[in-house]
C-alpha positions in Angstrom: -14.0 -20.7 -84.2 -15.8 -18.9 -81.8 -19.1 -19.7 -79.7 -21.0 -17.0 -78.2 -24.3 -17.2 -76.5 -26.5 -14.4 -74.6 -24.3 -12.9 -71.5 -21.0 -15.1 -72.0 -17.5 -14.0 -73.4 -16.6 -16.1 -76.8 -14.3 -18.8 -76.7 -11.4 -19.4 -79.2 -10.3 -22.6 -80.0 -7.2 -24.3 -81.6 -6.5 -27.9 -82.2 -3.5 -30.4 -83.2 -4.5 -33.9 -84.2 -3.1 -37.1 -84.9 0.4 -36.0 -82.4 2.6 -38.7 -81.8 2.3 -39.0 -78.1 -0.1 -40.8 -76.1 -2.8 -38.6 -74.1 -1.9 -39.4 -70.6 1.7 -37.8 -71.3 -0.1 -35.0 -73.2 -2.4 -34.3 -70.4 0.5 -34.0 -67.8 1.2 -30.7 -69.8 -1.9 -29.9 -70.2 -3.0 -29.9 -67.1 -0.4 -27.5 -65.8 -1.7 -24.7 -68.0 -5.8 -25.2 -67.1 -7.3 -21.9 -66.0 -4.0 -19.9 -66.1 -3.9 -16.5 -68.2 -1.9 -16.9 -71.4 0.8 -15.2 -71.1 1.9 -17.4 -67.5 0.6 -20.1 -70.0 3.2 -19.8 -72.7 5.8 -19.1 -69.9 5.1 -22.5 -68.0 4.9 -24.5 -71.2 8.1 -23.0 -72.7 10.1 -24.0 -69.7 8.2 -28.0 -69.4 10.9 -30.8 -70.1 8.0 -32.8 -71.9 8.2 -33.8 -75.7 5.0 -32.6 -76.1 5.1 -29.4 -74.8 6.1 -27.2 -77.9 3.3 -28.6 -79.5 1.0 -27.8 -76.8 3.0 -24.2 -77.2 1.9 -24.0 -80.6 -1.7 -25.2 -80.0 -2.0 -22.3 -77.5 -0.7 -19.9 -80.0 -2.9 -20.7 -82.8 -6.2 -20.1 -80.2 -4.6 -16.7 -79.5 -4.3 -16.1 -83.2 -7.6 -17.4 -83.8 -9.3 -15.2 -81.0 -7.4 -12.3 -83.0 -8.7 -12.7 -86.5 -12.0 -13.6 -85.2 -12.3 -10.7 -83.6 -11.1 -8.3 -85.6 -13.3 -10.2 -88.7 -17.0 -9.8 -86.7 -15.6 -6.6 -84.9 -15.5 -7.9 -81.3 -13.5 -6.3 -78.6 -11.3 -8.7 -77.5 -8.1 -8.1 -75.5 -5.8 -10.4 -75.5 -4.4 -9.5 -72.2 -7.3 -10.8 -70.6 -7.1 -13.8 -71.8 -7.2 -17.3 -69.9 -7.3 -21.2 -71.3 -10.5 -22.1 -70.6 -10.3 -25.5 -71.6 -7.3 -27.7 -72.6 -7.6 -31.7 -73.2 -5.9 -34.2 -74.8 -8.3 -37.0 -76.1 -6.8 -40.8 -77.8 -6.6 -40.5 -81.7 -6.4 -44.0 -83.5 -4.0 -46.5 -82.7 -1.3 -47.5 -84.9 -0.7 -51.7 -84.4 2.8 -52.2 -84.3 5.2 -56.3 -84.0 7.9 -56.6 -82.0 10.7 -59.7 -82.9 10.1 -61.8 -80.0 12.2 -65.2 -78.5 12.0 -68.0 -80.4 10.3 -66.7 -83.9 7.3 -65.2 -82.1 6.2 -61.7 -81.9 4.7 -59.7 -79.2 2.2 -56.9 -80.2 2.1 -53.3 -78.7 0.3 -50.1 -79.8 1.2 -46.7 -80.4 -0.7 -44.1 -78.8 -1.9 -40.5 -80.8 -3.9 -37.8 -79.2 -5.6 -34.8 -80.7 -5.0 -32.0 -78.4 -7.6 -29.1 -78.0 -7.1 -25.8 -76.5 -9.8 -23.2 -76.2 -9.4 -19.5 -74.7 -11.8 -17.4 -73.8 -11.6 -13.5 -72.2 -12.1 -13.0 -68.4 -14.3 -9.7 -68.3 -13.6 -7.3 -65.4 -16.0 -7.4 -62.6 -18.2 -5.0 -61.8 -18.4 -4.2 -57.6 -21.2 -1.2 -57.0 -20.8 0.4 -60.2 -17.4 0.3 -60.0 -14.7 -1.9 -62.5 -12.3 -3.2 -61.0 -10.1 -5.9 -62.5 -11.0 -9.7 -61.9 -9.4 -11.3 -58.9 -6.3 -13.3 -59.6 -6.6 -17.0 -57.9 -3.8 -17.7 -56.0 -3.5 -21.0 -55.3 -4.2 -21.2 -51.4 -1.5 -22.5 -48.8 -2.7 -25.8 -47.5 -4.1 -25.0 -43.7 -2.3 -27.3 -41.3 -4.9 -29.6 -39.3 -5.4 -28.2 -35.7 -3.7 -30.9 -33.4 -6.4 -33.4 -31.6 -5.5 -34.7 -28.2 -4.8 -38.4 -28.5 -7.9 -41.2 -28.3 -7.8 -42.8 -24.7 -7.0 -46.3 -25.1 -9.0 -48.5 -22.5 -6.3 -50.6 -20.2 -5.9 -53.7 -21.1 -7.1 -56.5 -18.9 -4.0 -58.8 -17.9 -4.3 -62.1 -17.7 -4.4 -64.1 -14.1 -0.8 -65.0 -13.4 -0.4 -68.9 -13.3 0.3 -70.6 -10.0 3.6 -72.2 -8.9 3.8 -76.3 -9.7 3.7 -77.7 -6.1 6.8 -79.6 -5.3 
């Protein structure tokens, strides 16, 4: 699918429901791919030790493929080199109810987890600079400034106590 509105790129959007992992673990991946183009994307995904990330792999493929078609059905310019995930979230499906044999002819409950993972692209335009294109800044993720070094807080003295007087013999 594809929104467009006056002034903004279109966004392309893929999903995979009912997955058999629970959304926290889904968002771990998820979370690594946020804002990156989707090419580094694919790359950081492929090489994730996570369960869920070949599905999240496939997700991202299928908005790539959708921005594709779409484009080349309504006869938009899109290039795919330019493209960046926009969005990516992992949200809680339904909840299977599962029993577990417990001590003593009881039985403990527990719940299995399912998330519907959504993953839309959209293309970063090239900005213009005093009638000039130039391509759009890459954000580099910024070295962490080391604080500058504060003298110490004075500490007032502390008051000693009176020393106690010898026992008279």
């Amino acid at each position: 699918m594809a929104k467009t509105t006056v002034n903004q790129a279109p966004e392309f959007r893929a999903e995979a429901k009912f997955q058999r992992s629970s959304p926290q673990k889904a968002k771990l991946v998820l979370d690594m791919i946020k804002g990156l183009r989707v090419e580094a994307a694919i790359n950081v995904v492929a090489f994730t030790n996570k369960r869920i990330a070949p599905i999240v792999e496939k997700v991202l493929r299928s908005a790539v493929q959708n921005a594709v078609y779409v484009s080349g059905e309504k006869g938009l310019d899109i290039d795919v080199d330019n493209l960046y995930v926009k969005t990516a979230i992992a949200n809680e499906g339904p909840r299977m109810k599962r029993i577990r044999p417990a001590p003593m002819g009881r039985a403990f409950r527990y719940q299995r987890r399912i998330a519907h993972i959504i993953v839309t692209v959209a293309e970063k335009k090239p900005v213009e600079v005093a009638g000039k294109k130039s391509e759009a800044p890459v954000v580099e993720a910024a070295a962490p400034k080391k604080a500058a070094k504060k003298a110490p807080a004075k500490k007032t003295a502390a008051k000693k106590a009176p020393a106690k007087k010898a026992a008279a013999k």
